[in-house]
MIDOSE-1310 file (N, C-alpha, C; in nm, 2 decimals, decimal comma, always signed):
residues 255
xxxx	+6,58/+9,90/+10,86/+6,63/+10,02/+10,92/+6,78/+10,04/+10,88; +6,82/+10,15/+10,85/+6,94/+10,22/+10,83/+7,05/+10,19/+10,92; +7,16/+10,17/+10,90/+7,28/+10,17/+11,00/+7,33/+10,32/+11,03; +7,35/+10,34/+11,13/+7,42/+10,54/+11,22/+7,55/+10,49/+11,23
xxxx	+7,65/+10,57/+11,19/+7,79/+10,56/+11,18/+7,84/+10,68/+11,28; +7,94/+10,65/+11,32/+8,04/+10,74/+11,40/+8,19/+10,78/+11,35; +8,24/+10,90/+11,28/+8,36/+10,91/+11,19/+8,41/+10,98/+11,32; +8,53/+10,91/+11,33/+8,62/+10,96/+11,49/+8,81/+11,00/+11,39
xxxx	+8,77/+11,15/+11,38/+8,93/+11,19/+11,33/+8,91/+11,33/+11,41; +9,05/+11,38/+11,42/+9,12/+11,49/+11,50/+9,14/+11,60/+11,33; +9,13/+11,53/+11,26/+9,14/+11,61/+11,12/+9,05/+11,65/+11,01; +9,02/+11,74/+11,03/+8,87/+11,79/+10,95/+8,88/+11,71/+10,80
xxxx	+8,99/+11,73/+10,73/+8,98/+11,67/+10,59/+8,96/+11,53/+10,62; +9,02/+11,45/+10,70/+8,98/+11,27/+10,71/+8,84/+11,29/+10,71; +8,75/+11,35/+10,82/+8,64/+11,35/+10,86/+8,54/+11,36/+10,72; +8,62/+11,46/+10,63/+8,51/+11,49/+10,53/+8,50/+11,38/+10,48
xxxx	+8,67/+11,33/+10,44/+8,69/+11,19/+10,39/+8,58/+11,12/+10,39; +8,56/+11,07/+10,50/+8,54/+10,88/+10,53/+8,32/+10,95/+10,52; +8,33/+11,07/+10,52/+8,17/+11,08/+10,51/+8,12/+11,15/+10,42; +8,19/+11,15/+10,29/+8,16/+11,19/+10,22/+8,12/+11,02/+10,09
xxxx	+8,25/+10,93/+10,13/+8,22/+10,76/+10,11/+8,10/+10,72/+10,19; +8,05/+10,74/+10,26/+7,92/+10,69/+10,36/+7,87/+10,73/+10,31; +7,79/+10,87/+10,25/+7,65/+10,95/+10,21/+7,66/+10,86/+10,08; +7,73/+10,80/+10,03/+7,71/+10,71/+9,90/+7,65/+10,58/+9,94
xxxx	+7,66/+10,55/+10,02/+7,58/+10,43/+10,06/+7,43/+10,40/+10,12; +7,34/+10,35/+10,03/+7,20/+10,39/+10,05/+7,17/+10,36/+10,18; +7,24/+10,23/+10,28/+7,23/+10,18/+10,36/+7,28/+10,24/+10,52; +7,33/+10,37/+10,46/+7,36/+10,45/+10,60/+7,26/+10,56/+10,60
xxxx	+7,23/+10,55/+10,74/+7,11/+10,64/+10,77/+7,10/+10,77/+10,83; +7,26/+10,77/+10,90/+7,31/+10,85/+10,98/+7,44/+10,84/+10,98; +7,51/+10,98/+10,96/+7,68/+10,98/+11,00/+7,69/+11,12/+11,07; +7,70/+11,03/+11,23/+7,80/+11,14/+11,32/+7,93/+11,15/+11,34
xxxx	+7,96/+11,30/+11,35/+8,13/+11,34/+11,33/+8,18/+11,32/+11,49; +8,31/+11,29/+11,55/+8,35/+11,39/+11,65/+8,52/+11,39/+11,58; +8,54/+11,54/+11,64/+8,70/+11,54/+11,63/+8,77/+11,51/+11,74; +8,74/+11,45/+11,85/+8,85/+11,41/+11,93/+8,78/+11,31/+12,03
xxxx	+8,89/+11,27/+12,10/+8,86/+11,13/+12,17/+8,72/+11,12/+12,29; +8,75/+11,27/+12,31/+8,63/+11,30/+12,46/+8,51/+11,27/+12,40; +8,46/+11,37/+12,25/+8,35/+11,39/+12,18/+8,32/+11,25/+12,14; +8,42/+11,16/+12,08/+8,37/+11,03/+12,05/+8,31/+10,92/+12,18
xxxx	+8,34/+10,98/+12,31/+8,28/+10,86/+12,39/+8,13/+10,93/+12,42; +8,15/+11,09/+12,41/+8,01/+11,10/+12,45/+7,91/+11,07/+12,34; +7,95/+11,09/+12,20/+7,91/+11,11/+12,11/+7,85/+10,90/+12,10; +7,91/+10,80/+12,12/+7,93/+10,64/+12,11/+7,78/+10,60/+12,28
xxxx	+7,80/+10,69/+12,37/+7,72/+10,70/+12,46/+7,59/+10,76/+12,41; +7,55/+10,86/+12,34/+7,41/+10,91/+12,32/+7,34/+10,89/+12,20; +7,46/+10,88/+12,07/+7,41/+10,80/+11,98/+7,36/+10,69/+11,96; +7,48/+10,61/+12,02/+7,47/+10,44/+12,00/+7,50/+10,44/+11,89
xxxx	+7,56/+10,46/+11,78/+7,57/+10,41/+11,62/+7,62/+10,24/+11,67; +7,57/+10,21/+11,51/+7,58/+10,10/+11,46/+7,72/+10,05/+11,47; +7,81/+10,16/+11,38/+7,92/+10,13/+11,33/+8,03/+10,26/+11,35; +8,16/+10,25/+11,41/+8,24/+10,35/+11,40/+8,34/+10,34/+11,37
xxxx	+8,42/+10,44/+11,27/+8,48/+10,46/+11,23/+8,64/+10,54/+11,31; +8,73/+10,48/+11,43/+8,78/+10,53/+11,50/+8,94/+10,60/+11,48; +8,97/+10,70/+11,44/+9,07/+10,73/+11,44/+9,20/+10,67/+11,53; +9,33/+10,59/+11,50/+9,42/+10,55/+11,66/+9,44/+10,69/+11,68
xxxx	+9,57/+10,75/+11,64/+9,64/+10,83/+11,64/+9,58/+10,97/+11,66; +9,53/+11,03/+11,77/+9,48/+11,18/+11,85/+9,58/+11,21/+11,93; +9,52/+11,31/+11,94/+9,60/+11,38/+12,05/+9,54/+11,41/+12,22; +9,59/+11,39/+12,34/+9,53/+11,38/+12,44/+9,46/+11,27/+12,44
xxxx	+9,37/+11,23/+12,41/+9,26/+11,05/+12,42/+9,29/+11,03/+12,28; +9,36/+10,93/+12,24/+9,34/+10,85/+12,15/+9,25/+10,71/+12,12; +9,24/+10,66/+12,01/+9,15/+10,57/+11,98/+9,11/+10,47/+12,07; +9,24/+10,40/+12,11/+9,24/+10,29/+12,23/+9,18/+10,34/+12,35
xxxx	+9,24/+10,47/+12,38/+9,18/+10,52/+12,49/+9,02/+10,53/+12,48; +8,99/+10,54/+12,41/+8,80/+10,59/+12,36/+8,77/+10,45/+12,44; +8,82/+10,35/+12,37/+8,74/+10,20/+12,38/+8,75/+10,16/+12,51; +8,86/+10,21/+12,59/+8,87/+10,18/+12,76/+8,80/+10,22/+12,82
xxxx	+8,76/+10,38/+12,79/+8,68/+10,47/+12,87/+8,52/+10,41/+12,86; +8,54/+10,36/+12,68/+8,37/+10,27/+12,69/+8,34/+10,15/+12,73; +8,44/+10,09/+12,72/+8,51/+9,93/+12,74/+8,39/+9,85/+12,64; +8,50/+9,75/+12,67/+8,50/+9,69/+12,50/+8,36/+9,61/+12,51
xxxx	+8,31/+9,57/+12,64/+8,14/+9,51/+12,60/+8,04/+9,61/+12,55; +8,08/+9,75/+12,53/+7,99/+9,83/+12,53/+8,00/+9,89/+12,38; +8,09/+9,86/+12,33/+8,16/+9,94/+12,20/+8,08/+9,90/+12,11; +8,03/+9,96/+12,02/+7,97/+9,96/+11,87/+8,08/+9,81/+11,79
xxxx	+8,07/+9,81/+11,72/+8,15/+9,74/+11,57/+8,21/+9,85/+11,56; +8,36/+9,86/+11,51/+8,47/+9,94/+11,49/+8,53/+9,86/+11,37; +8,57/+9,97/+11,36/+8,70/+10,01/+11,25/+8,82/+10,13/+11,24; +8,89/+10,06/+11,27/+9,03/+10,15/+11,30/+9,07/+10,22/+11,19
xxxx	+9,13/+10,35/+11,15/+9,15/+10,40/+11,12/+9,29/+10,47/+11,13; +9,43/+10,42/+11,06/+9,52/+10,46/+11,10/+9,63/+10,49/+10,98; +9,74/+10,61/+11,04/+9,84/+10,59/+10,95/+9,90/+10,56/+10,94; +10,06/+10,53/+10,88/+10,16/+10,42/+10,88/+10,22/+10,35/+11,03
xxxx	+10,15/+10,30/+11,05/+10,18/+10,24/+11,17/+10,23/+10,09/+11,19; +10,31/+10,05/+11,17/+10,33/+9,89/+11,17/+10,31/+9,79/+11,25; +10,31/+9,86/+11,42/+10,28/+9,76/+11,53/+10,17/+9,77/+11,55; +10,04/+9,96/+11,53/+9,90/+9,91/+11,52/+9,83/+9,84/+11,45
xxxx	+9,93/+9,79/+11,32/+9,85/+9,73/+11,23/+9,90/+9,56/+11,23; +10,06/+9,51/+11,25/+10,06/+9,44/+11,30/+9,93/+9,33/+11,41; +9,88/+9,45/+11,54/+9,85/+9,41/+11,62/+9,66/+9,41/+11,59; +9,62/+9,50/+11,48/+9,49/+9,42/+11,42/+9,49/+9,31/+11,36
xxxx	+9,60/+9,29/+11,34/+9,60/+9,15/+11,23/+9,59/+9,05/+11,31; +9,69/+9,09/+11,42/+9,69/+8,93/+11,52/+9,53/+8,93/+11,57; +9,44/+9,01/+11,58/+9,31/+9,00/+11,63/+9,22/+9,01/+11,56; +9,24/+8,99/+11,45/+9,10/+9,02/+11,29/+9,06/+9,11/+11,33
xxxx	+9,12/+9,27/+11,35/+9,04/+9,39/+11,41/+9,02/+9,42/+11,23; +8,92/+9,49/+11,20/+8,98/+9,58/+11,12/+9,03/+9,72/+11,06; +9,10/+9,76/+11,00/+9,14/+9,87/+10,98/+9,14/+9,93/+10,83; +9,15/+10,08/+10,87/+9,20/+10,12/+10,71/+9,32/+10,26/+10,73
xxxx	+9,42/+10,23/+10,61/+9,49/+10,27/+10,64/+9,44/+10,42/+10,57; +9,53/+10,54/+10,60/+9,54/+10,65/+10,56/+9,64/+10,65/+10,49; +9,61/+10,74/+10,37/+9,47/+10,79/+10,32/+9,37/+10,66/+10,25; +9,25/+10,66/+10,31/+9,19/+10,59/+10,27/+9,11/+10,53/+10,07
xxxx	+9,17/+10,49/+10,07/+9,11/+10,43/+9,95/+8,95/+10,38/+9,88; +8,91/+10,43/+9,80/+8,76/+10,44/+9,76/+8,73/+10,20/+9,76; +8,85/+10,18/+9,70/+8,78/+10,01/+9,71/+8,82/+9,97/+9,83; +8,94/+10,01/+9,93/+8,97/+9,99/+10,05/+8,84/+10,00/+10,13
xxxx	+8,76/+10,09/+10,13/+8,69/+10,15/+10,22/+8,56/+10,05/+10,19; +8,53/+9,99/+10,07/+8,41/+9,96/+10,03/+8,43/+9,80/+10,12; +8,57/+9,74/+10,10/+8,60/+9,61/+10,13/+8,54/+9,63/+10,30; +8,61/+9,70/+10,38/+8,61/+9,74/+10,52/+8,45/+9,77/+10,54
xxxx	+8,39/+9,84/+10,49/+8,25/+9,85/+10,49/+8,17/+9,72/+10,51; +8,20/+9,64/+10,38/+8,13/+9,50/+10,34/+8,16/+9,44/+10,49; +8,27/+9,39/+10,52/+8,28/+9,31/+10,64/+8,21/+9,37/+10,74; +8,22/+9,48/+10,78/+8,17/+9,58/+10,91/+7,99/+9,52/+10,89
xxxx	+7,95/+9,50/+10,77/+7,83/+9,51/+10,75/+7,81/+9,32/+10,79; +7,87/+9,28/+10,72/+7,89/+9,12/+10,74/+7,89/+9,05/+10,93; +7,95/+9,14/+11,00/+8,03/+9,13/+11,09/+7,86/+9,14/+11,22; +7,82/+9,31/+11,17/+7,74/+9,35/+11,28/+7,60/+9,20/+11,17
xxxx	+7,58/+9,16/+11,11/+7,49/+9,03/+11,08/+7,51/+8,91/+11,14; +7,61/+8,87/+11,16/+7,64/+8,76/+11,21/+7,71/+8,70/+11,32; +7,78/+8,81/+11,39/+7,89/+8,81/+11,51/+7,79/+8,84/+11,66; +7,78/+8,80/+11,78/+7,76/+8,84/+11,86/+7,86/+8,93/+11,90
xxxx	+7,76/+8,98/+12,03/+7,82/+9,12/+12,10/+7,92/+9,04/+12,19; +7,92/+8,90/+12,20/+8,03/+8,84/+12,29/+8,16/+8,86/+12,23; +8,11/+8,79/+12,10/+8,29/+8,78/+12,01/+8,37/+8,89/+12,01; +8,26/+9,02/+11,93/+8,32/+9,15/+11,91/+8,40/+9,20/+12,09
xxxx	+8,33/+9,16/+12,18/+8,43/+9,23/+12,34/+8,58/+9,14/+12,35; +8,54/+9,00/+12,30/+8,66/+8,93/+12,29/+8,73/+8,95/+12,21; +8,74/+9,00/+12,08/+8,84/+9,05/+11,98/+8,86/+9,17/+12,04; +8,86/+9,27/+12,12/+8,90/+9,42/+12,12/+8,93/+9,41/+12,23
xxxx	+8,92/+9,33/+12,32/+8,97/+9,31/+12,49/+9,13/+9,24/+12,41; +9,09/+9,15/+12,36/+9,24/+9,05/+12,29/+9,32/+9,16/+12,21; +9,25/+9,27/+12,15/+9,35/+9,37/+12,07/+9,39/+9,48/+12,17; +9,38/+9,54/+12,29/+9,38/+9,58/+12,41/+9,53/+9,52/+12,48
xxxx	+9,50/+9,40/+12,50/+9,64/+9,32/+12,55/+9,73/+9,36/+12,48; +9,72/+9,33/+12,35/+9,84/+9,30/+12,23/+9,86/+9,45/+12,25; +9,80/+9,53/+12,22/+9,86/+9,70/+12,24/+9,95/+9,75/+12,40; +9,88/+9,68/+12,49/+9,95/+9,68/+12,61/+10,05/+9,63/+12,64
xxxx	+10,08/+9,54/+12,55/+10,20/+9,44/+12,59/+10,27/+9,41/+12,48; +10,32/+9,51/+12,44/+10,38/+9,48/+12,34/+10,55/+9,41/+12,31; +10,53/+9,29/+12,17/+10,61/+9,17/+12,20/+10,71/+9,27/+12,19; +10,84/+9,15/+12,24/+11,00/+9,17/+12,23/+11,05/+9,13/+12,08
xxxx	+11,10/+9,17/+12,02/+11,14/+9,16/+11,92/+11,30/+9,08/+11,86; +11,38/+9,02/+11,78/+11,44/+8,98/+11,79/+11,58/+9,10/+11,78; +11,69/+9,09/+11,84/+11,80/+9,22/+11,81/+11,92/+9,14/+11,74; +11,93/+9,02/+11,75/+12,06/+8,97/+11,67/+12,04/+8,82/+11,64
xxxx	+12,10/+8,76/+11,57/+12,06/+8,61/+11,54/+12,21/+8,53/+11,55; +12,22/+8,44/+11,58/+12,35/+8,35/+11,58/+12,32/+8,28/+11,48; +12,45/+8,29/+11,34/+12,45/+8,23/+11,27/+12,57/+8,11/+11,26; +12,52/+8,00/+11,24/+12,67/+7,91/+11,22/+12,68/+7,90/+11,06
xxxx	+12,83/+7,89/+11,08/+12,89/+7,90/+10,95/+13,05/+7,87/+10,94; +13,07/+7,77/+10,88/+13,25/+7,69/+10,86/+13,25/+7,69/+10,97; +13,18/+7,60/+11,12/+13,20/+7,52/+11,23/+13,25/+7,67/+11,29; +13,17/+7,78/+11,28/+13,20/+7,88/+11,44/+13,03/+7,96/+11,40
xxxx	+13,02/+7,99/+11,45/+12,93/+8,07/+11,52/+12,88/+8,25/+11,50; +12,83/+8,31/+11,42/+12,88/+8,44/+11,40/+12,73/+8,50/+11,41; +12,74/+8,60/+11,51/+12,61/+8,76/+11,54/+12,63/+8,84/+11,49; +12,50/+8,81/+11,40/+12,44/+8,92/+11,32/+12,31/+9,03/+11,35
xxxx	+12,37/+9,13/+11,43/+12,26/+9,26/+11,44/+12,17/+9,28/+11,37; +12,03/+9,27/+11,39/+11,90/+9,25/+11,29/+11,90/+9,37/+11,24; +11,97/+9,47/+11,29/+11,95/+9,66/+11,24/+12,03/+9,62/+11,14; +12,17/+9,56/+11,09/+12,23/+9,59/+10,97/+12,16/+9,45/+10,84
xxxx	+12,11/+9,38/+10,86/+12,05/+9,34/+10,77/+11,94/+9,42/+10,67; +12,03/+9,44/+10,55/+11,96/+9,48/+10,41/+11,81/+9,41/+10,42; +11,81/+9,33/+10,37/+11,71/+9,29/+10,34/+11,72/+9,10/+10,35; +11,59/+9,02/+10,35/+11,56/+8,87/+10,35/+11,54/+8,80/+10,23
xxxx	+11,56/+8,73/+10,21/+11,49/+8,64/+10,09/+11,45/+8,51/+10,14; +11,33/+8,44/+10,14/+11,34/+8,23/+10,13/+11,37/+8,21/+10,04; +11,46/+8,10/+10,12/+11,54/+7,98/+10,00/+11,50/+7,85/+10,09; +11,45/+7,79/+10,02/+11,31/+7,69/+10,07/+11,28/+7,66/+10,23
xxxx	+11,36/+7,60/+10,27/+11,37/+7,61/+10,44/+11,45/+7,70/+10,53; +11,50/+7,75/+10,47/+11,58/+7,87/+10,51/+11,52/+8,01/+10,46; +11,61/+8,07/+10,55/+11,60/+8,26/+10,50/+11,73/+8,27/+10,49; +11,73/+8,35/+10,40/+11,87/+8,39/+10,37/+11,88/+8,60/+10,39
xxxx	+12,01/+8,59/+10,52/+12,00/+8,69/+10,55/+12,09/+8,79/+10,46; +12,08/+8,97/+10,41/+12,16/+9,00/+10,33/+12,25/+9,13/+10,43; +12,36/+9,10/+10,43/+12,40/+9,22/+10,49/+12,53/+9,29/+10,42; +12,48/+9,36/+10,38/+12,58/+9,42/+10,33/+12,66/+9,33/+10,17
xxxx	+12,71/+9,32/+10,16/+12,79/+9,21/+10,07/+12,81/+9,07/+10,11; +12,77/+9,05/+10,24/+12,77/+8,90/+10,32/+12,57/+8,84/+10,28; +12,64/+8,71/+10,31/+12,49/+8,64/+10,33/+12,48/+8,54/+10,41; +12,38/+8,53/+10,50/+12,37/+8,42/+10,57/+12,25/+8,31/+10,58
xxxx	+12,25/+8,21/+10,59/+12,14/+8,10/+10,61/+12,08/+8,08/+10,74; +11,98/+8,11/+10,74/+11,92/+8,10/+10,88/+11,78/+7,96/+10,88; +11,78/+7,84/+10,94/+11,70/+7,76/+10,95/+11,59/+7,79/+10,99; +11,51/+7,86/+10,89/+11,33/+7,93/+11,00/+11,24/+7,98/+10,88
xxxx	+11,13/+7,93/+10,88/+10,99/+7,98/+10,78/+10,98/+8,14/+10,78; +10,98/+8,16/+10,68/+10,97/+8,30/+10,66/+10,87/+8,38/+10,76; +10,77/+8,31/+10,78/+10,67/+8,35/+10,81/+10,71/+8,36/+10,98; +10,79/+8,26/+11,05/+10,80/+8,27/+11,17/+10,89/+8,38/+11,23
xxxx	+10,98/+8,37/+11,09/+11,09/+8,46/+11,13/+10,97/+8,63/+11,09; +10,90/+8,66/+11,02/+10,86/+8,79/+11,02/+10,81/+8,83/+11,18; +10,74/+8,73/+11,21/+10,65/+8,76/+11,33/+10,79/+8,76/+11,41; +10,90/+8,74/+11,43/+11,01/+8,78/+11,55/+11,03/+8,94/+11,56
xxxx	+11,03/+8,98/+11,37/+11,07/+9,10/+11,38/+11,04/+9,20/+11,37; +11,10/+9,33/+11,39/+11,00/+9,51/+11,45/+10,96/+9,53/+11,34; +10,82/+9,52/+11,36/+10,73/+9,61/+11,19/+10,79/+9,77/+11,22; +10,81/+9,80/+11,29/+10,89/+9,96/+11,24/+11,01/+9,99/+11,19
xxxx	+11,08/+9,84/+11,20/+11,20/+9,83/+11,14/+11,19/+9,74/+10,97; +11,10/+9,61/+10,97/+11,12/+9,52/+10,86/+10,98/+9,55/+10,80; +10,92/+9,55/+10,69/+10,82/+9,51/+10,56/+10,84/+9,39/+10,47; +10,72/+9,31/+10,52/+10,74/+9,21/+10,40/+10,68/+9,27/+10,24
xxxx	+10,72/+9,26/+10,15/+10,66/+9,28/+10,08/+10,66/+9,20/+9,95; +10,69/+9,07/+9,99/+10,65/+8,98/+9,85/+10,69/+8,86/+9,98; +10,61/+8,75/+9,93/+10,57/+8,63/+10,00/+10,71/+8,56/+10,03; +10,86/+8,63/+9,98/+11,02/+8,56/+9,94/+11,06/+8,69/+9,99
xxxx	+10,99/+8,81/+10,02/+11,09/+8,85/+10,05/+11,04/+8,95/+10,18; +11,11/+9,02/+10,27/+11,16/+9,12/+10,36/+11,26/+9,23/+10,38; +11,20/+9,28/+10,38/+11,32/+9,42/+10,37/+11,31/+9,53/+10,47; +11,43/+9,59/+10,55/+11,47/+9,68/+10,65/+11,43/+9,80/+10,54
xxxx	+11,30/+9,91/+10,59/+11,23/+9,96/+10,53/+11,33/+10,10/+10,53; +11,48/+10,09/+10,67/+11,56/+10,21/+10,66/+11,66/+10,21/+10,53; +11,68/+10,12/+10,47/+11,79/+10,03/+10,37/+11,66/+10,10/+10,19; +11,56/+10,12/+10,20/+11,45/+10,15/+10,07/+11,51/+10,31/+10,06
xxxx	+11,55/+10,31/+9,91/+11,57/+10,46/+9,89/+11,46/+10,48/+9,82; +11,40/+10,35/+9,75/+11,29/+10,47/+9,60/+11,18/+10,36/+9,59; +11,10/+10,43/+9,62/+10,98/+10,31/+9,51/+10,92/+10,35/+9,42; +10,91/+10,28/+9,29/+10,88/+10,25/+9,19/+10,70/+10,20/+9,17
xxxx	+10,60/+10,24/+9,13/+10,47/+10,19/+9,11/+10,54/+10,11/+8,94; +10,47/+9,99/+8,94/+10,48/+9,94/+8,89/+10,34/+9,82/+8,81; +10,29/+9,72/+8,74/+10,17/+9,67/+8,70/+10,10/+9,62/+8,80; +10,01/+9,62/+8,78/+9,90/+9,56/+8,85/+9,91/+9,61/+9,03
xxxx	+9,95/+9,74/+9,08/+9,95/+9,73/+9,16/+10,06/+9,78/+9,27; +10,17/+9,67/+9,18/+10,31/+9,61/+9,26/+10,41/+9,73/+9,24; +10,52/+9,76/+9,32/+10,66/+9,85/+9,38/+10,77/+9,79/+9,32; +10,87/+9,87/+9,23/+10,95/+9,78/+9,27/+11,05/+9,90/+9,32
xxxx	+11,11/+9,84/+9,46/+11,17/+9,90/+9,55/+11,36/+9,87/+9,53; +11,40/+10,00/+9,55/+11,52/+10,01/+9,50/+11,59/+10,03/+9,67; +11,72/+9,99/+9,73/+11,78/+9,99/+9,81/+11,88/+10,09/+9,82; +11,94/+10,17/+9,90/+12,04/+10,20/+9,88/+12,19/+10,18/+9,84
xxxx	+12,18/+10,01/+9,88/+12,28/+9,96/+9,75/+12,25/+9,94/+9,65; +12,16/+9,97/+9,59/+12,15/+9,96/+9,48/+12,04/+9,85/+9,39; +12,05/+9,74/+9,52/+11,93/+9,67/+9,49/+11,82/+9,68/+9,46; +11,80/+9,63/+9,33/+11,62/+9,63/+9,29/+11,50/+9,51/+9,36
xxxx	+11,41/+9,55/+9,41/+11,35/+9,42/+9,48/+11,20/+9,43/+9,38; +11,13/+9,32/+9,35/+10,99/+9,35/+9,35/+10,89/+9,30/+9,42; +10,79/+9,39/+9,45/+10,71/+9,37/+9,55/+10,56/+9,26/+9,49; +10,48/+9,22/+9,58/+10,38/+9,12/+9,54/+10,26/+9,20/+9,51
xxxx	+10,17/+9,20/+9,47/+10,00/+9,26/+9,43/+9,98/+9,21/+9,60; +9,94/+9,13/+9,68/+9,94/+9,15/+9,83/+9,96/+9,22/+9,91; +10,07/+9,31/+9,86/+10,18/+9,41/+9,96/+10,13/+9,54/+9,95; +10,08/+9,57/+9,85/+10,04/+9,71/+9,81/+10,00/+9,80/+9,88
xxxx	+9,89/+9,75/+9,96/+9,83/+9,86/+10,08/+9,95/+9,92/+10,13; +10,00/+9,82/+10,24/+10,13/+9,85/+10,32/+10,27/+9,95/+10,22; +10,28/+9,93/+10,06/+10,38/+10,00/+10,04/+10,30/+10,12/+10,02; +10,20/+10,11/+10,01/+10,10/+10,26/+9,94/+10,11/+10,33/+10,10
xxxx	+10,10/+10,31/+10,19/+10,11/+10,36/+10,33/+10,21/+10,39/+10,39; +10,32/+10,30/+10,33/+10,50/+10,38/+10,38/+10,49/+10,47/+10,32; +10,43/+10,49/+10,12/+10,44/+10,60/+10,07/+10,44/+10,72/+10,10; +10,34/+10,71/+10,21/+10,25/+10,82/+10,24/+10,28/+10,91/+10,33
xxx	+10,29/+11,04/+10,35/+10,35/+11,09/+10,47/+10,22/+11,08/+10,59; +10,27/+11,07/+10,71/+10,13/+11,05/+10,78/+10,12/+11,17/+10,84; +10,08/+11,29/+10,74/+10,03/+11,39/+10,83/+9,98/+11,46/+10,66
């Protein structure tokens, strides 16, 4: 038997979008539409689909909202569906939710597909309430972020505002902070220090580096994928084949 899908957007062109990629798939049997948050819980209530496709970003009920009003033991398998958003997307990651960004991508969509398909095979209905109750919190509570760092340097002590930092680089155990014509050493894994800081302020986009996405004047498409992103001083950075979704989604206007 066929899998029933649910495409949940406020915007008729997404909607055609994401179902016009389904009718290609021999394995869907059914794709129902709603355009807004109300239609998608009644539409999640009488259907039952397999699998839904949930827009965050509505107007009046949004996505999160859908899933509260259904609550999360009751929800289908999901897939988020969002546009440049750094703390929604952030906050799937910390919970293996998955998502896709806008505008959706023909191999993006096929990947997101495969797992959704993978997921409703082998996942109980326990795990799936515990990953979206856990992505629930994380949206409700959202972390504090770091605002300045204390750097030492020639035996004093100097604060540095995380808003005027250019951009990061690792230099093996350190990060090295760039501001402006200054640089500083900060003792902390790249990785620990990203997770301190506001995805609507910082983008990683190469495994060495981080960058204040207000500080990017131009990006550049470049091989295999990769950006290379120019600064307003002037700096050229290049980006990783990893990063691409995320700069393809800053690219993008979200509307």
């Amino acid at each position: 038997m066929g899998l029933t899908t649910l495409v949940v957007d406020d915007e008729p062109l997404a909607r055609e979008g994401l179902r016009m990629l389904l009718s290609r798939e021999p394995e869907i049997s059914a794709i129902y539409e709603a355009k807004d948050g109300r239609e998608a819980v009644d539409a999640i209530r009488n259907a039952r689909p397999d699998l839904v496709f949930l827009d965050v970003q509505m107007p009046e009920m949004d996505g999160f909202s859908v899933v509260k009003e259904i609550g999360a033991e009751h929800m289908p398998a999901v897939v988020f569906v969002t546009a440049h958003d750094q703390y929604a997307i952030q906050a799937f990651e910390i919970n293996a939710m998955d998502y896709l960004l806008k505008p959706v991508t023909e191999q993006r969509f096929a990947q997101s597909l495969a797992r959704a398909k993978a997921r409703l095979n082998h996942r109980t209905p326990d795990d799936a309430s515990r990953q979206i109750l856990s992505l629930l919190e994380t949206i409700a509570s959202p972390r504090r972020y770091l605002k300045r760092l204390a750097v030492r340097s020639a035996g004093k002590t100097v604060f540095v505002d995380i808003e005027d930092v250019d951009w990061i680089e690792a230099a093996e155990n350190y990060a090295q902070l760039h501001v402006g014509r200054a640089g500083h050493l900060v003792h902390v894994a790249m990785n620990r220090l990203e997770k301190s800081l506001d995805p609507e302020m910082f983008l990683r986009i190469h495994r060495s580096v981080i960058v204040n996405v207000r500080r990017i004047k131009e990006l550049q498409p470049a091989l295999h994928g990769e950006y290379v992103i120019t600064l307003e001083n002037g700096i050229r950075l290049q980006s990783g084949r990893m990063y691409n979704e995320k700069l393809k989604a800053l690219a993008a206007n979200p509307f």
